[in-house]
C-alpha positions as CSV (number, residue, x, y, z in Angstrom):
1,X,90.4,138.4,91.4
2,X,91.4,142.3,92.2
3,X,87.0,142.5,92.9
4,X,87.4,139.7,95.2
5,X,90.0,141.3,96.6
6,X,88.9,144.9,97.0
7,X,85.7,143.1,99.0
8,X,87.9,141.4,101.5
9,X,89.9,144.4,102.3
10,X,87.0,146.4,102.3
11,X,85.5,144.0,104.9
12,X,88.5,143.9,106.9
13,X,89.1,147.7,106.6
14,X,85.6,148.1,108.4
15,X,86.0,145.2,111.3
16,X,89.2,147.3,112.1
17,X,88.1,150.5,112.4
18,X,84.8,148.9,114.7
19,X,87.2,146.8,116.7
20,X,90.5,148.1,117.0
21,X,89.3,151.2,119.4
22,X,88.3,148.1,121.5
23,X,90.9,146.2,121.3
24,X,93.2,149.0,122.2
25,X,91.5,149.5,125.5
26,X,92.0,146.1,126.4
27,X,95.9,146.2,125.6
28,X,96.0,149.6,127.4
29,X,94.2,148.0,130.5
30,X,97.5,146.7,131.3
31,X,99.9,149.9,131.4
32,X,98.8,151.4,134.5
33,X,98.4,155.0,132.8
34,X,96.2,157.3,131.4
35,X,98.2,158.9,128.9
36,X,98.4,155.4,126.5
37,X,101.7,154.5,127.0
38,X,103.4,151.9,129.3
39,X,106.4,153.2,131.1
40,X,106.1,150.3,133.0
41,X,106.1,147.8,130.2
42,X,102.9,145.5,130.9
43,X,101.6,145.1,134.4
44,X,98.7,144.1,136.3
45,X,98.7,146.8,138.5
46,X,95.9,148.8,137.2
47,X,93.7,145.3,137.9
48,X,95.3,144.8,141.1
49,X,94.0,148.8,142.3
50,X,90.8,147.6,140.8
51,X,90.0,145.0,142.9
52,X,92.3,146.8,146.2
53,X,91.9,150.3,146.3
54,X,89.1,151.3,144.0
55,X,86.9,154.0,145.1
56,X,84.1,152.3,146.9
57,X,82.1,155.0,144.7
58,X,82.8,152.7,141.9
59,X,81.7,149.5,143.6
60,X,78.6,151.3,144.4
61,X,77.9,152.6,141.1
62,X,78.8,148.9,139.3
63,X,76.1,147.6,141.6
64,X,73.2,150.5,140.7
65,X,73.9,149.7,137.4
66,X,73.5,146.2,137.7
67,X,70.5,146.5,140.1
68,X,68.6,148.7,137.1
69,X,69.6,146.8,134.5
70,X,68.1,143.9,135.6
71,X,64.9,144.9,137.2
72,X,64.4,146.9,133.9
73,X,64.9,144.5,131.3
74,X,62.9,142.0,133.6
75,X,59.7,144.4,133.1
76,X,60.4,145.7,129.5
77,X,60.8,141.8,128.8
78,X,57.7,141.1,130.5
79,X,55.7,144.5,129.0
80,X,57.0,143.9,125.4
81,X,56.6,140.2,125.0
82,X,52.7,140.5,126.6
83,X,52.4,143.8,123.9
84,X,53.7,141.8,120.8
85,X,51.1,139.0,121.6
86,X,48.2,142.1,121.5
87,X,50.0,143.8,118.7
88,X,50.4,140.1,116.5
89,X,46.4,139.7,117.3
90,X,45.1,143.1,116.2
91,X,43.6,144.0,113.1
92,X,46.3,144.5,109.9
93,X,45.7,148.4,110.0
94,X,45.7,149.3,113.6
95,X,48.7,146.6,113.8
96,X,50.5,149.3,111.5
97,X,49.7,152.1,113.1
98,X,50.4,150.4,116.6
99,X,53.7,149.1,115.4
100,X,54.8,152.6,113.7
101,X,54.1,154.1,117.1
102,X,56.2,151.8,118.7
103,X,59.1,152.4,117.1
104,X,59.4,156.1,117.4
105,X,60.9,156.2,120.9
106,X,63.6,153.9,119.1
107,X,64.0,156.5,115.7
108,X,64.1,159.5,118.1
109,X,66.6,161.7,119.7
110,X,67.7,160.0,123.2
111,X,68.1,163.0,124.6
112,X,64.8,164.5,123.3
113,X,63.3,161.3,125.3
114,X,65.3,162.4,128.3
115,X,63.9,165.8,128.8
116,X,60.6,164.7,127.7
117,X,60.8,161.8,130.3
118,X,62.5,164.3,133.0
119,X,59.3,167.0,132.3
120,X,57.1,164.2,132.6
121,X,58.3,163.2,136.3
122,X,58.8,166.9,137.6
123,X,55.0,167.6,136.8
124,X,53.5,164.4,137.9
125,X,56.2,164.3,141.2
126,X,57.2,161.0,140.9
127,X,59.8,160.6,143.5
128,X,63.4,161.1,142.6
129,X,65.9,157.8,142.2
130,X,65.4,154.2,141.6
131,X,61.9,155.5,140.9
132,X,62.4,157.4,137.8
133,X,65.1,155.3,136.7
134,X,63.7,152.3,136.2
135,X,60.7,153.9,134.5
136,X,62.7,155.7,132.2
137,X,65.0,152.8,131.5
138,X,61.9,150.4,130.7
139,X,60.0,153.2,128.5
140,X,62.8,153.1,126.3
141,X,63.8,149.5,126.4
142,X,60.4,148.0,125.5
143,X,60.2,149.3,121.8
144,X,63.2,146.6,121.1
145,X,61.5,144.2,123.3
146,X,58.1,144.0,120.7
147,X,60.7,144.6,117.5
148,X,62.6,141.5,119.3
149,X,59.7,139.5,119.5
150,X,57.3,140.3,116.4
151,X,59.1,138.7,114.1
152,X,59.0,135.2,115.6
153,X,55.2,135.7,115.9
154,X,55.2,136.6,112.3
155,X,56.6,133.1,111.6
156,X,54.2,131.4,114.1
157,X,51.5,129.6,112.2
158,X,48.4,131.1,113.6
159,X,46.1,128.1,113.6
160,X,48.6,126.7,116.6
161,X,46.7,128.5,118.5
162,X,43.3,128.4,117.5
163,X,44.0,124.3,117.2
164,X,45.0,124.5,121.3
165,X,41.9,126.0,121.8
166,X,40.1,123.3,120.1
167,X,41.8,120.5,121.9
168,X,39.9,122.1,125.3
169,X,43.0,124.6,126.1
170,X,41.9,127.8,127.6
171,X,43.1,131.2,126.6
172,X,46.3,131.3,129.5
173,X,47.1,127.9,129.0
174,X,47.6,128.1,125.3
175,X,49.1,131.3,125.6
176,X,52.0,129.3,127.8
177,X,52.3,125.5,126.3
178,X,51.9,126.9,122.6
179,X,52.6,130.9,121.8
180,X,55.6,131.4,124.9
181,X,57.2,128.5,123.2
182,X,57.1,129.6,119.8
183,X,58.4,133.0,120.5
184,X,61.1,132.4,123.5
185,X,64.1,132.8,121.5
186,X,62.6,136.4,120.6
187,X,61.9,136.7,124.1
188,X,65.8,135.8,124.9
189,X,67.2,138.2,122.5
190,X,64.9,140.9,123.3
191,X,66.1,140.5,127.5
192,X,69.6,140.6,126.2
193,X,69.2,143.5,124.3
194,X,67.1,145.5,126.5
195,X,69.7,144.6,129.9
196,X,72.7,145.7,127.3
197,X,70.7,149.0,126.4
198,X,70.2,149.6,130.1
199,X,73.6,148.8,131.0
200,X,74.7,151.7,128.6
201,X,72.7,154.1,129.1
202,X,74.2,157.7,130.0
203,X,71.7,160.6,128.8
204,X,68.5,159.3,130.3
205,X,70.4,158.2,133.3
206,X,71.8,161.5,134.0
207,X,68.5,163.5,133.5
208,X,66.1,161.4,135.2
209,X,68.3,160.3,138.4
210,X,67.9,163.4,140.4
211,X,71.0,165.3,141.6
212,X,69.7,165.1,145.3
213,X,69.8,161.3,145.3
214,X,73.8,160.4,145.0
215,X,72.3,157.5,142.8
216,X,75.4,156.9,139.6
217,X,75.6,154.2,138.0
218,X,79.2,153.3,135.9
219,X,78.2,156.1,132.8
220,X,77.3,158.5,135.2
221,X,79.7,158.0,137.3
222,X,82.5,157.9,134.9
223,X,81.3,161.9,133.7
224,X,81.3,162.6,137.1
225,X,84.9,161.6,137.8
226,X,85.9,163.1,134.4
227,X,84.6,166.1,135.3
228,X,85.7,166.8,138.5
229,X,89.8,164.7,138.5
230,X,92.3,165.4,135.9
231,X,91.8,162.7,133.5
232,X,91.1,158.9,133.3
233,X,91.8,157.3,136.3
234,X,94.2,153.8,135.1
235,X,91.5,151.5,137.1
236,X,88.7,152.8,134.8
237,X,90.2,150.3,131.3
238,X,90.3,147.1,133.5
239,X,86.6,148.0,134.3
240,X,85.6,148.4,130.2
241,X,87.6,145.4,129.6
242,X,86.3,142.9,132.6
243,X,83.2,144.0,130.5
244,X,84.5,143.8,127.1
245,X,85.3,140.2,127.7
246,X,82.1,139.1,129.3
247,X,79.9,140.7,126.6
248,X,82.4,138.4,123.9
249,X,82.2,135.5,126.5
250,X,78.1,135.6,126.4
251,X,77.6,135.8,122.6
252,X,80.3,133.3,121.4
253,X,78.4,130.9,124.3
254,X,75.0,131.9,123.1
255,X,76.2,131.8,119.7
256,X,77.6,128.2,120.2
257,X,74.5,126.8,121.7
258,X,72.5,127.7,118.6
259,X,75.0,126.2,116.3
260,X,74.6,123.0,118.4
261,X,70.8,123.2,118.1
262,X,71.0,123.5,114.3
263,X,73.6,120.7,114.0
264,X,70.8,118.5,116.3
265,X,68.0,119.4,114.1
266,X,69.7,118.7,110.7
267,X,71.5,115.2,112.0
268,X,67.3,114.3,113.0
């Protein structure tokens, strides 16, 4: 009974100390301060200069971010599902030694990545902005694109393929009607976690932008602001919660989908 107990709190103990930080900046959202208090009692006014008199700055940098985001997890999506295929398909040791590379972008310093990435532009003069973002943002977003995806080609049964071939499939058409099928939910997660990694990006970002360009996205733009006003502007915790909420919003939906898919499959 106490054991039992003593694992519940502990469980609980850790979901608070995750969540309640987050939490707190959605309850916050509505005192229209940045000192974490409300004067004011709860108000909407902090939303209400969001959406009225925001800095069109902000506006601008929501949009970058959205703009990289995308594009970026588009291509790592694209690079990293076509690369787990090749990886799945290669010989056991050079798989090892293909997938151990892969992953060290992913167990290394971010910010030894940056200036890596940042020397790597400035000697090759790739041109400064959307550029060198989106190169940056897909060289690090891939690596959890092919961990996304391996290990539903690790479940695959191999002889799928080899069968479509048999039946008079070619190469690209099995490769679509039999392996893109198999692995797509791998494929989904690996999008959604490489357009969340993008989204949050700061040190990369901030080394590989250029400072001539004006290009910030919402990290970049909140050091910017922090930097340069006194403080946390009130409009900035609507912002993180509008966010907060969507990110909940996407994975209890994606969440719910798949228990309805299970429930389908064992009622057949």
């Amino acid at each position: 009974m106490v054991r039992k107990i003593a694992e519940k709190g502990y469980i609980f103990l850790m979901l608070g100390i995750l969540y309640a930080p987050i939490l707190m900046i959605i309850i916050y959202s509505f005192s229209n301060t940045n000192n974490f208090t409300f004067p004011e009692g709860f108000t909407f006014e902090a939303y209400n200069q969001l959406f009225t008199n925001a800095p069109k700055k902000l506006w601008d940098s929501m949009l970058n971010t959205i703009i990289i985001a995308v594009v970026s997890s588009v291509l790592s999506t694209l690079i990293g599902s076509i690369s787990a295929v090749g990886i799945y398909y290669l010989k056991p040791r050079a798989r090892r030694i293909v997938e151990n590379v892969n992953q060290l972008p992913i167990i290394n310093s971010e910010i030894v990545m940056a200036v890596s990435l940042m020397l790597f532009f400035a000697t090759f003069g790739f041109p400064q902005g959307y550029f060198r973002l989106i190169i940056g943002h897909v060289s690090f977003c891939t690596p959890y694109v092919i961990l996304s995806v391996m290990p539903r080609l690790m479940q695959m049964d191999p002889n799928i393929y080899e069968a479509a071939l048999d039946l008079g499939a070619s190469p690209i058409k099995a490769l679509f009607k039999v392996i893109i099928p198999t692995i797509l939910p791998g494929v989904i997660s690996g999008f959604a976690m490489a357009f969340t990694i993008s989204l949050d990006d700061f040190i990369i970002t901030q080394l590989t932008k250029g400072a001539s360009t004006g290009i910030d996205t919402l990290s970049t733009y909140l050091y910017s602001s922090l930097r340069n006003a006194s403080g946390l502007k009130p409009f900035w915790l609507p912002v993180f919660s509008i966010i907060i909420v969507l990110v909940v919003f996407v994975v209890l939906f994606s969440n719910l989908r798949s228990y309805k898919k299970d429930g389908k499959k064992e009622v057949k």
